[in-house]
N, C-alpha and C positions, 0 to 999 in steps of 0.2 A: 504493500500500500504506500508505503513511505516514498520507492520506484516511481511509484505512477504518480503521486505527487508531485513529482521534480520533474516528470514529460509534459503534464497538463501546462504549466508556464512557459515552457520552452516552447510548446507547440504553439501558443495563442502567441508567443511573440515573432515565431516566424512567420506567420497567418498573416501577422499585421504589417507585414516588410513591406514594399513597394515594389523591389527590385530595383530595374535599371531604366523604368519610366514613371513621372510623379504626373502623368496627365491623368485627370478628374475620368472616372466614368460615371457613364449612364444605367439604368436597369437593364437595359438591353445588352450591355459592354459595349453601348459607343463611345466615343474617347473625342474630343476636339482635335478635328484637321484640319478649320478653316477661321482663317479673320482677315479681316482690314485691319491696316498695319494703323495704331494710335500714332507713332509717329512721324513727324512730316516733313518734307522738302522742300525748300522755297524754289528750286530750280530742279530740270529732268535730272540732273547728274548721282545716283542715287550709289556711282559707285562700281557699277557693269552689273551685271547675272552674281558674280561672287560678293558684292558690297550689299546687293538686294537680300540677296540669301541669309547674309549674315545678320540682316537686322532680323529676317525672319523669327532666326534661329534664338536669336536675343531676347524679341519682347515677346517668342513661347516660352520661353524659358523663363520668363521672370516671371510671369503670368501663371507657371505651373502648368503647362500643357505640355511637359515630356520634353525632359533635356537632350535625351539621347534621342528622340527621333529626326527622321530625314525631314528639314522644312526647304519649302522651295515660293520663290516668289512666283507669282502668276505673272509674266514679262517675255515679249516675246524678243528676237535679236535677228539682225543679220549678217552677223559674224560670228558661232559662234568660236571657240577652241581652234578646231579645226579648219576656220572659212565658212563653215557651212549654215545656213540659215536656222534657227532653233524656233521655235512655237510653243508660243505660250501652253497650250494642249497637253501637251508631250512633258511635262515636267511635273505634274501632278499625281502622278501615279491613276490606277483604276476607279476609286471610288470604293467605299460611299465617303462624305465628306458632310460634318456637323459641326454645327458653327460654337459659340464660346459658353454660348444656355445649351451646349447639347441637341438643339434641334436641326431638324435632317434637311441639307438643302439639295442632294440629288443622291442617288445613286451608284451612277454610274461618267463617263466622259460625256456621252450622249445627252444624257439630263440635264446634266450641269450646263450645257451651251444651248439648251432649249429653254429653258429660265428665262424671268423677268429678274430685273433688280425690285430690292423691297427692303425697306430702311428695318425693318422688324427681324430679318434675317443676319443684311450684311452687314455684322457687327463687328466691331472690333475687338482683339484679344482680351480686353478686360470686359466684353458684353455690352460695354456703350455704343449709342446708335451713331451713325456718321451723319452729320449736320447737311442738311441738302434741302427740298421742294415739299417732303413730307407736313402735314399736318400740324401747326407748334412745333417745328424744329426753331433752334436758336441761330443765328444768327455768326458766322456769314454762310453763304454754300459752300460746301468743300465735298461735295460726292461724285467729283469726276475722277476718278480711281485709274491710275497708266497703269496702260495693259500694251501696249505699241500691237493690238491682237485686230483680228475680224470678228464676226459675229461666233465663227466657227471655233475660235480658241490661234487659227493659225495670223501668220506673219502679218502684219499690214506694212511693207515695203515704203522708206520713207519717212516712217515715224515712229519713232526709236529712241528720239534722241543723241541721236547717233551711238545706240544701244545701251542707253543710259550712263553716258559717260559726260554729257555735255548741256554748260550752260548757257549756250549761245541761242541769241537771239533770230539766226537765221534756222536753226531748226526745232521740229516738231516734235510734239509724241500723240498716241492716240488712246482715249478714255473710252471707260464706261461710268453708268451713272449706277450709284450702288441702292440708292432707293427706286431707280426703274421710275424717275421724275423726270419731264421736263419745265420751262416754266410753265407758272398755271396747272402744275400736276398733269399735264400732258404724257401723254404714254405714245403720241403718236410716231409712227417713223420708226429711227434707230433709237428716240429717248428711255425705251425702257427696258434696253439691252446695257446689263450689270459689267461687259466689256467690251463693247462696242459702240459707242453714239455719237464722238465726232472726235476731233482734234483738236489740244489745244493752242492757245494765242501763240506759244513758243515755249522754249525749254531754258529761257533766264527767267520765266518766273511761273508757277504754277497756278498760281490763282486766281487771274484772269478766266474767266469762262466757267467759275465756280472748283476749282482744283485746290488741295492742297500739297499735292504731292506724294499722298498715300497711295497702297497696293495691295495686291491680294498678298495671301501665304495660305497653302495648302500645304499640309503634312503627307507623305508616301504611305 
């Protein structure tokens, strides 16, 4: 008896370990693999695909959504490593993917680029909503979210920011709108595509045109 004494605490203490990821689940075992990044840009230059990534990986991890997991920004490039063109798509792994409250915003790749944006959804790593066209949001817009992407997830050729390395005023990057707003809560056109609905003013300042220089990050 005295044996089994001394197993019963040791067992409830390994029980309670974590391991080698400290991301929150759900009753289901969903885990958070998706936010808008809280912090911001004043200019497209966020650093290339590896400066993105890294901030990914920073405000999951401070947030408590899994140090050790794979975070990857949602950014598409046209150079990348190799020369080769990258898509935002392709960098997210399969799905499913739930945002910072836990709730499911697709599935699967296909899902996810068949979506509206929706301020209720696309939240950021600590679950705050992104300021934009929605209902009593505060003040100023900031939900044009760089994705340099198509509707599709792939490349929009162009507008990149010259792949997020640059704050120059002669080039572009291309957004979406994360609450699926235009003004006047217009949904019409590309306004309610989460990473696609136009370009903006240029890449030395973001928030012209409602931007702040925020991004996706999805967990593998």
């Amino acid at each position: 008896m005295r044996y089994l004494a001394l197993l019963i605490p040791l067992a409830a203490s390994a029980a309670g370990c974590s391991g080698d990821d400290d991301s929150p689940t759900g009753p289901s075992g969903s885990r958070v693999s998706f936010f808008v990044t809280s912090q911001t840009s004043v200019t497209g230059n966020l650093g290339g695909l590896a400066g993105a990534d890294a901030t990914c990986r920073q405000l999951a991890t401070a947030a408590g959504h899994g140090a050790n997991r794979i975070w990857r920004a949602y950014l598409s490039v046209e150079r990348g490593p190799e020369g080769q063109p990258i898509h935002a798509r392709d960098r997210i792994g399969p799905g499913p993917w739930h945002n910072s409250q836990l709730q499911l915003l697709a599935n699967n790749t296909a899902e996810m680029h068949a979506r509206e944006g929706d301020a209720a959804l696309f939240l950021d790593e600590r679950a705050q909503r992104i300021n934009g066209q929605w209902t009593g949001s505060p003040g100023p817009v900031e939900h044009d979210i760089l994705t340099g992407s198509n509707a599709d997830g792939t490349l929009a050729a162009g507008f990149t920011c010259a792949d997020w390395t640059s704050d120059s005023a002669a080039a572009k990057g291309w957004v979406g709108h994360s609450d699926g707003f235009g003004p006047g809560q217009s949904r019409a056109g590309a306004l309610a595509s989460w990473n696609s609905a136009h370009d903006n003013q240029n890449c030395a300042n973001t928030a012209p045109r409602g931007g702040a220089g925020r991004f996706y990050c999805f967990a593998q």
